[in-house]
N, C-alpha and C positions, 0 to 999 in steps of 0.2 A: 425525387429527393434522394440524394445521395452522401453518405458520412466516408469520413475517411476511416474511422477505426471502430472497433467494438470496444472497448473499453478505453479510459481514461482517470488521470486524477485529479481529485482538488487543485485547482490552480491551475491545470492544462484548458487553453484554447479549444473548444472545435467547432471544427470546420465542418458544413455541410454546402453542397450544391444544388442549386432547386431549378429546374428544366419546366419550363411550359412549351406544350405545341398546341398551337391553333389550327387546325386541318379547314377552317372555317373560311369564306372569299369572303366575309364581314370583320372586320374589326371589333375587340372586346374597347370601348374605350376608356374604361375604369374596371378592376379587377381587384380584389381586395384576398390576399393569401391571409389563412390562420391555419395558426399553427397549435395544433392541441398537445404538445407534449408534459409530460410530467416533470421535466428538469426544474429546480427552481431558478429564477432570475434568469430562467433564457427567454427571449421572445424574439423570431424570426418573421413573425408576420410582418405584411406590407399591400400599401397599393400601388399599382401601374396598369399601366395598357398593353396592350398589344394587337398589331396591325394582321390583316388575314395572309393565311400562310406562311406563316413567321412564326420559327422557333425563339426564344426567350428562355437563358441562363443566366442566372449569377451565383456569386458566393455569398454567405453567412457565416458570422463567426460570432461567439461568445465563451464567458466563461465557467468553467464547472466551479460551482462555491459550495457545495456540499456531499457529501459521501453518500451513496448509498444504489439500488439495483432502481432503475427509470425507465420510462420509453420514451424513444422520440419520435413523434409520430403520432396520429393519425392527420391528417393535412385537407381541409376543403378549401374550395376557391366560390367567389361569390360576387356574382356580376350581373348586370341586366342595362335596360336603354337608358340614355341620357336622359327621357321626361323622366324614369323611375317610375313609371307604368305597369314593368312586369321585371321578376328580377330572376337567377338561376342558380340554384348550388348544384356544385360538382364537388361531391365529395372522392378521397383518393385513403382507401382505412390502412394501406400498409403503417406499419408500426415497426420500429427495430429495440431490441431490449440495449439500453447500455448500461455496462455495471463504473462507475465513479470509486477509483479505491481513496483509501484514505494519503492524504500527503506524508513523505517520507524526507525526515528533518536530517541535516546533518547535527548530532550532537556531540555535546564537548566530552572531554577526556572521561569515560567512565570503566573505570576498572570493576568484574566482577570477579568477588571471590570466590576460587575453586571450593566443591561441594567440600563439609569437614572443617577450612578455611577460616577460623573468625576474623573478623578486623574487617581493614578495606580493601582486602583485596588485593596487596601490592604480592606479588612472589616475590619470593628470594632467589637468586640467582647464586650459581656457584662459578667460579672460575675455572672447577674440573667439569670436563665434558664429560654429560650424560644420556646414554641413551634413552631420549623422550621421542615421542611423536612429533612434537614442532618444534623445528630450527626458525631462532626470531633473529639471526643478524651474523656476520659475519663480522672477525677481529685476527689479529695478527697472532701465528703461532709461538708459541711458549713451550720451552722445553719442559717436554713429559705429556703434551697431548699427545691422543692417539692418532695414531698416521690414517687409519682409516675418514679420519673427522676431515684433511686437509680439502679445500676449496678449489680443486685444479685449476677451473677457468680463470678465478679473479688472482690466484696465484701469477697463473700467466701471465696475464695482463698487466700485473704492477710487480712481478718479474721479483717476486716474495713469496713466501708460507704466509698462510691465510687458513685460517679455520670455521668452521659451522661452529655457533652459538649456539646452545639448545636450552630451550625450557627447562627450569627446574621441575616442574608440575607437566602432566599432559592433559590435554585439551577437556575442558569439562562440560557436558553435555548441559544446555541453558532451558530450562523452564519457566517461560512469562508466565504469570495467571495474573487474569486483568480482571481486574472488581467490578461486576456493573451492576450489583445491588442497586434495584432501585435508591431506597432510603438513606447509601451513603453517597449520593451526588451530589454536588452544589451548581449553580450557573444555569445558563440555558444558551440553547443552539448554540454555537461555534464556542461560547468563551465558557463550558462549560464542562466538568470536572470527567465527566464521560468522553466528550473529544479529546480533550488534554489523553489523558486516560491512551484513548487508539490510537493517537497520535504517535505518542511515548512506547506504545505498544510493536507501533509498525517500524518506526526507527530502530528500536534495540533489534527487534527480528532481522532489519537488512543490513545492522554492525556485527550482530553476532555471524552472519552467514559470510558476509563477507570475508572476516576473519576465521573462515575456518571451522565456523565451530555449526554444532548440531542444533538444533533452536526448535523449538515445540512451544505452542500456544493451548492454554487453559483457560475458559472464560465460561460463564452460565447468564444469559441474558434471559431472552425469550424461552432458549433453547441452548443444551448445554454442547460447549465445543471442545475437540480434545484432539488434537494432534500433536502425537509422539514426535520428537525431535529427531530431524533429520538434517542430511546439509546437501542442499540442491535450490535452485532457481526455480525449480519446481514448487517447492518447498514454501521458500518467498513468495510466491503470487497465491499459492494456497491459503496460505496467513494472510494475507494482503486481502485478498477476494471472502475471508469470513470477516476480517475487520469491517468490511464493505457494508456489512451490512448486519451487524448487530444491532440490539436496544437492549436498554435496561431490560432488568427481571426481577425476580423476588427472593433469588439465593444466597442466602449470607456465606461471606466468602471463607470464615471459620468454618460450614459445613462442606464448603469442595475443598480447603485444603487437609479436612478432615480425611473426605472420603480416596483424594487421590495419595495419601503418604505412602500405599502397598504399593503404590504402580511406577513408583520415582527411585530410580535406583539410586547407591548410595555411591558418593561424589558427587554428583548433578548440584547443577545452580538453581538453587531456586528464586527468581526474579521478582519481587510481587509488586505490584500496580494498584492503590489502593488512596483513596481518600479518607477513610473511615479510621480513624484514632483509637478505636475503642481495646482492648487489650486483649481480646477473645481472639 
């Protein structure tokens, strides 16, 4: 029994290949595979036969419909004579762990505002060039920018002055804290305010990274998570792989954001993820 990959997401295919060999000059004439795995809504089992000295492959596929760390695997096979006289199991206990991360949404236009920031978040842009951390677009030169700003390639190219755009603000380090307070979730399995919740969670971590920016996850389920804000791919699948496998807990989320406000330096975004109305 073989898989193509160790991990996967909601909504990804997989594939596994299942090998039987018969070393046997008797033929199995009914064979009955089960498949013991913990995935939910996969079942690979099946019956066939197979003739003696005769290897037997095929493929399986199904889909991951839910998040979380699984195995696939343990596998017995179970067969005997046509009267059904006397029967056999051959069990086979390899097991492979797979972890299911959670699905990552494209979402629509969400501006966050810079730490400090009230409002929504739009910056203000100025026309004079300033030295920031992120250049967002290139525009044509204007008498009195600085020559150091000028664009040489795209100058070239369109055989004009062309200048770097820069942010009015620089890049501000993003902090999600995601609520899994038991007592404030509403729904259950998929359509439910804890999925929406990691959902929302995993999406903004793979916008914000994308874009450059630093992203750290805050969440107390079972067990409390805290990963300071970095920007690497690393980063993303680290977030990605604790989303994987959270559950509610009992921590109200006025007490973590109580106790993390020393450790949140000032600028930072602070993102919060919450069902809970209450004013605390």
């Amino acid at each position: 029994r073989e898989m193509r990959y160790g991990w996967a997401q909601v909504g990804d295919i997989l594939q596994e290949r299942y090998t039987i060999y018969n070393d046997s000059l008797l033929p199995a004439i009914w064979l009955e595979v089960r498949d013991h795995s913990t995935i939910p809504d996969y079942h690979t089992g099946c019956v066939t036969s197979i003739s003696g000295r005769q290897i037997l492959s095929w493929r399986t596929e199904g889909t991951c419909t839910r998040r979380g760390l699984f195995t696939l695997g343990p596998t017995s096979l179970h067969s005997g004579d046509p009267l059904g006289l006397c029967s056999v199991e051959v069990r086979h206990p390899n097991s492979t762990v797979l972890l299911v991360l959670p699905p990552v949404l494209p979402l629509p236009s969400i501006e966050i505002a810079a730490g400090g920031v009230a409002g929504e978040g739009r910056l203000k842009r100025h026309s004079a060039m300033e030295t920031t951390v992120s250049v967002e677009t290139i525009r044509e030169y204007v008498q009195g920018d600085p020559l150091h700003a000028i664009h040489w390639p795209t100058s070239a190219r369109r055989n004009a002055l062309f200048v770097r755009q820069f942010d009015h603000k620089p890049q501000a380090d993003w902090w999600i804290f995601l609520d899994l307070e038991r007592r404030s979730q509403a729904g259950d399995g998929a359509r439910s305010t804890e999925e929406y919740g990691i959902i929302l969670a995993a999406s903004l971590a793979n916008q914000g990274i994308r874009q450059g920016r630093r992203v750290g996850l805050v969440t107390h389920g079972a067990d409390l998570t805290w990963l300071p804000p970095r920007h690497s791919s690393e980063q993303l699948m680290n977030i990605l792989r604790t989303l994987a496998v959270v559950q509610v807990g009992a921590r109200p989320l006025a007490d973590l954001l109580t106790d993390a406000q020393r450790s949140i330096r000032r600028g930072a975004s602070l993102i919060i993820i919450t069902s809970n109305t209450e004013k605390d």
